[in-house]
C-alpha positions in Angstrom: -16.2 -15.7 12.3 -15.8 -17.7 9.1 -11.6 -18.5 8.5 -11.2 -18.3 4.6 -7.9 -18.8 4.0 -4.5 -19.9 6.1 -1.1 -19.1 4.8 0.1 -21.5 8.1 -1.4 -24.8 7.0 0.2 -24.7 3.4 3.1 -22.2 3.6 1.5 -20.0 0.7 0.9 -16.6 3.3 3.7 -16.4 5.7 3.4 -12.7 6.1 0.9 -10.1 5.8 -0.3 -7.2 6.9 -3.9 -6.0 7.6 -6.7 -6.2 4.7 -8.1 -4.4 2.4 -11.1 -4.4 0.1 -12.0 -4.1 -3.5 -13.9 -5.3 -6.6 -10.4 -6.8 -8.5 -12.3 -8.7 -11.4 -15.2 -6.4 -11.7 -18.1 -8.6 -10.9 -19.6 -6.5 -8.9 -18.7 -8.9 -5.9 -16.1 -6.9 -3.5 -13.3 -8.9 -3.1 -10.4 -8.7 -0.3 -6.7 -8.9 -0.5 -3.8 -9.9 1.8 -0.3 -10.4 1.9 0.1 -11.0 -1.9 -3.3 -12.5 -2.6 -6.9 -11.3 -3.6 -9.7 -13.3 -2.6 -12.2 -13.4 -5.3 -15.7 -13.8 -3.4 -17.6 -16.8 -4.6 -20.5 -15.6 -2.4 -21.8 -16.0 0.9 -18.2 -16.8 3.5 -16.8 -18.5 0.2 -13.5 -17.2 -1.5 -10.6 -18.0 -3.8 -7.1 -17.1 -3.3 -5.4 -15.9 -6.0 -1.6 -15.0 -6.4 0.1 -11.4 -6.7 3.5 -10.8 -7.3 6.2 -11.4 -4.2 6.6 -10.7 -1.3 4.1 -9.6 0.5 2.9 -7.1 3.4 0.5 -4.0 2.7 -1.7 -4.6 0.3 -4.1 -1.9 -1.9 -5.9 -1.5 -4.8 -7.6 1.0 -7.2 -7.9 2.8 -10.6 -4.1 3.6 -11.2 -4.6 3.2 -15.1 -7.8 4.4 -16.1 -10.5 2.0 -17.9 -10.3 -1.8 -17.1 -9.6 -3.4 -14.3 -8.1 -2.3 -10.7 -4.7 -2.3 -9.9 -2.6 -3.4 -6.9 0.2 -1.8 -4.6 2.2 -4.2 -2.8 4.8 -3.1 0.1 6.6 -5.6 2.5 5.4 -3.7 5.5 7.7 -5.3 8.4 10.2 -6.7 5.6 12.8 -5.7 3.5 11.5 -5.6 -0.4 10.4 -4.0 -3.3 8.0 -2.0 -3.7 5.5 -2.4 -6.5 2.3 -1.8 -8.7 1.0 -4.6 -10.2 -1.0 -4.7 -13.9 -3.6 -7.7 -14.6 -3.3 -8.5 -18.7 -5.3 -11.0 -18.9 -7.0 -13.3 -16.9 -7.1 -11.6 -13.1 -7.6 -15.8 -11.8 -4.4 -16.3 -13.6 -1.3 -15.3 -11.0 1.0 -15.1 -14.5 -1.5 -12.0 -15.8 -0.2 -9.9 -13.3 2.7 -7.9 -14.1 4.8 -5.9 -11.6 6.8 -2.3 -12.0 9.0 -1.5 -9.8 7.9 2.6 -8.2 11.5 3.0 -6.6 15.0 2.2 -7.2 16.2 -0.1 -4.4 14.2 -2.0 -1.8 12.1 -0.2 1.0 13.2 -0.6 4.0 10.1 -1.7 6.5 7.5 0.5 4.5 4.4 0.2 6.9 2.2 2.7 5.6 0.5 2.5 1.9 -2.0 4.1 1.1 -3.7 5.4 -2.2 -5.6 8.7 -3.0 -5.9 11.8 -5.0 -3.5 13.5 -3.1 -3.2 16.5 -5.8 -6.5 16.8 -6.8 -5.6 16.0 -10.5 -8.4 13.7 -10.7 -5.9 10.4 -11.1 -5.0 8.2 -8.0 -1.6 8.5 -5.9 0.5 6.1 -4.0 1.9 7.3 -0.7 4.6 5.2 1.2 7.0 5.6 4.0 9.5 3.7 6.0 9.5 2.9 9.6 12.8 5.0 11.0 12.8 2.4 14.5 11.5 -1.2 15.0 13.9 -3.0 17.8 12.4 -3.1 20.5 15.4 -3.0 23.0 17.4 -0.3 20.7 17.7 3.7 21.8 18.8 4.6 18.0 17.0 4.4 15.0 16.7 1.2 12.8 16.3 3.6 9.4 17.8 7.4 10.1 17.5 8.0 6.7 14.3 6.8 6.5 12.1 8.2 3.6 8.4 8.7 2.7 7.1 9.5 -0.8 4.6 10.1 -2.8 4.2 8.8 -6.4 2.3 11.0 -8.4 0.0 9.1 -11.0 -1.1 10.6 -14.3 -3.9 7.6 -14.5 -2.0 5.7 -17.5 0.4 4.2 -15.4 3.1 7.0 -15.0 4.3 8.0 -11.5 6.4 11.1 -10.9 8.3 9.9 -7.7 8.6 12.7 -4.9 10.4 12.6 -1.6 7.8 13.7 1.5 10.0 13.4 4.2 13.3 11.6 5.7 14.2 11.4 8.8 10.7 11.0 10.0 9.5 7.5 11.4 6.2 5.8 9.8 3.7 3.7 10.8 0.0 3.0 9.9 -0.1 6.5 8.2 -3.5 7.0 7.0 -4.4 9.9 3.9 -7.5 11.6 4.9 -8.8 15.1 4.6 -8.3 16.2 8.6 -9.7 20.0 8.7 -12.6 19.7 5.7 -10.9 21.6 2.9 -11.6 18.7 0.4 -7.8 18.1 -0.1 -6.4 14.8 1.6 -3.9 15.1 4.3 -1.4 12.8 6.0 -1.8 11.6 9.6 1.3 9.7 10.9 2.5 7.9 14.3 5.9 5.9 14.4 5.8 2.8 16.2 8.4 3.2 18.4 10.3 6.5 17.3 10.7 9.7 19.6 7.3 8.5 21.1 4.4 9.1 22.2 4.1 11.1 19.0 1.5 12.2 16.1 2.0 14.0 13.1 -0.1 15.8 11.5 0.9 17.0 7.7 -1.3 19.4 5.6 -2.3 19.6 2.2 -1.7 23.5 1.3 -2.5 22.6 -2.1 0.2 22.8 -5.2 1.9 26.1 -5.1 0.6 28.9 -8.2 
């Protein structure tokens, strides 16, 4: 195990959740991110932390706008906090060259599952997010009854039409993944401590003719 970074020694990372993986500066070195950093890989165990946006929590990236460089999705996971795509115009070393746009209105309220994918099948990338509906631990009502999923439908220049999934439903860890093999990316869901033990499964029927 090889530590390469600790938000604990110098305040910078007090929360985060989970990893995730990607090429961000497109030097064919995978890079991770975290929280509301990337790590650019210098080789070998050796890596740079590097700034996005605040706060942060869940942490993706990928080809929103096409051409150039990835983008990032941030949400605050356990928190309270906006939720966000973030641009690089410059210099992706530079913390100020990444710019942030706000994909909803008001804050999320403990959105702990992000994930991106072509959940259409238009050929351009989608954001899928949704709130946990219970997180106390000695509570027997929800934290979040209203709470809402979405998906953000991309058009691959940076345009998202927002739609509402679900409310009502608690989310945690959902993952997008095509469950019965008909090439079309489905939505499997637990809460974490909502009506369990519980799993959802949601199919993709396709978009209606």
């Amino acid at each position: 195990m090889t530590a390469i970074f600790s938000g604990g020694v110098d305040g910078r990372l007090p929360y985060a959740e989970g990893m995730s993986a990607c090429d961000i500066d497109g030097d064919g070195q995978v890079d991770l991110l975290a929280g509301n950093y990337w790590f650019k890989h210098l080789g070998g165990g050796r890596f740079k932390a590097i700034q996005i946006g605040s706060p942060g929590g869940l942490i993706f990236a990928g080809q929103l706008v096409e051409g150039g460089l990835p983008e990032v999705v941030i949400a605050p996971g356990d928190g309270v906090g906006p939720l966000k795509w973030y641009e690089c115009q410059g210099d992706p070393q530079d913390s100020k060259a990444w710019v942030g746009h706000a994909l909803l209105e008001r804050d999320a309220i403990h959105p702990h599952s992000l994930q991106l994918a072509d959940i259409d099948g238009d050929g351009h990338l989608d954001i899928f997010c949704a709130e946990m509906a219970k997180w106390s631990e000695q509570k027997t009502v929800p934290d979040n009854p209203n709470a809402k999923a979405w998906i953000f439908f991309g058009d691959g220049k940076g345009h998202f039409r927002k739609t509402e999934f679900a409310t009502g439903v608690g989310f945690h860890e959902a993952r997008v993944v095509d469950l019965n093999g008909d090439g079309r990316p489905d939505i499997l869901d637990k809460p974490y401590n909502w009506e369990t033990p519980r799993v959802d499964v949601w199919l993709n029927r396709g978009t209606p003719q």
